[in-house]
N, C-alpha and C positions, 0 to 999 in steps of 0.2 A: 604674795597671796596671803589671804587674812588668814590667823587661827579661827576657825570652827568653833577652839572649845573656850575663849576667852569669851570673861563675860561683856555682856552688850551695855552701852554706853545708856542712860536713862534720860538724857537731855538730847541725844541724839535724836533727831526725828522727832523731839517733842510734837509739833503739831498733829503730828499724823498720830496720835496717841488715843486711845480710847480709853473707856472703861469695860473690863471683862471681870464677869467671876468665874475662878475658878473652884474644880471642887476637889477636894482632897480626900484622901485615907484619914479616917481617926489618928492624933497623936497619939503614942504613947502615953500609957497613964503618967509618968512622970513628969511630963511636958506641956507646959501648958498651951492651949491652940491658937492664940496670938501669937508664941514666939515658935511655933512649927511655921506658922505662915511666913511668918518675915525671915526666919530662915531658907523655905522653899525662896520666897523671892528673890534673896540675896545668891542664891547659887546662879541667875539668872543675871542680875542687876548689878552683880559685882560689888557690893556692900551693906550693910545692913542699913545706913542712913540712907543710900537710894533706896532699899525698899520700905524704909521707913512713909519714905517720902512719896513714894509710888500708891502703898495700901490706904483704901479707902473705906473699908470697913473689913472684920474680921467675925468670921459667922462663927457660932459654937455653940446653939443649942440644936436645932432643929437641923443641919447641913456642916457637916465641914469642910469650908472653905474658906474663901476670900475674895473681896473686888480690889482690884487693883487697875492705874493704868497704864495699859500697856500697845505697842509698838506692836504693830502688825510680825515681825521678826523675832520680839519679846514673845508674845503668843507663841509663834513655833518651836521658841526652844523651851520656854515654861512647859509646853504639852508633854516633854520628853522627858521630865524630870521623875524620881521613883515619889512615888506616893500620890504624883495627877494623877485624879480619874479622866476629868473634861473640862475644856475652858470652851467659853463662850459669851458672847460680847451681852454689854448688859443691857437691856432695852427699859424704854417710860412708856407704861401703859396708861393711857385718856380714862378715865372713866364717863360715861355718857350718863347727864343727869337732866330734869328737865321735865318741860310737860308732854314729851312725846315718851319717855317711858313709862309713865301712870298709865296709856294707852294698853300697855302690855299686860295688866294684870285684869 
């Protein structure tokens, strides 16, 4: 039977990987909030080069948090961690432009 608490392999299930941001607690004032992130993620990722390798942007002015990509599995145990608020997978919104919306004003 597998440990539960061992971190999860970050090439494992590569395909099946997404990108999620997740949002975090404010660091500590003496910490700066790229290396709170990649710390949260290494308690997951089981090192700090896979969450090196994982994070794909680090938020710090307006949200704290991070995108990262991550494994449907990753997700469930990153949720668990002290200082997640919420993860949630990242979506690309269209903008619609064009001569059908000059119509709308």
């Amino acid at each position: 039977m597998a440990d539960s608490s061992a971190p999860l392999n970050p090439a494992s299930s590569a395909s099946e990987s997404a990108v999620h941001i997740v949002y975090t607690e404010k660091p500590q004032q003496n910490e700066e909030p790229e290396a709170y992130h990649i710390r949260t993620l290494a308690s997951v990722l089981g090192s700090e080069e896979a969450a090196k390798d994982a994070l794909v942007y680090s938020y710090k002015t307006a949200a704290s948090g991070f995108s990262a990509k991550l494994t449907p599995q990753q997700v469930a145990e990153i949720s668990k961690q002290p200082g997640v608020l919420q993860v949630v997978p990242s979506r690309t919104l269209q903008l619609h432009s064009g001569p059908g919306i000059a119509k709308l004003h």
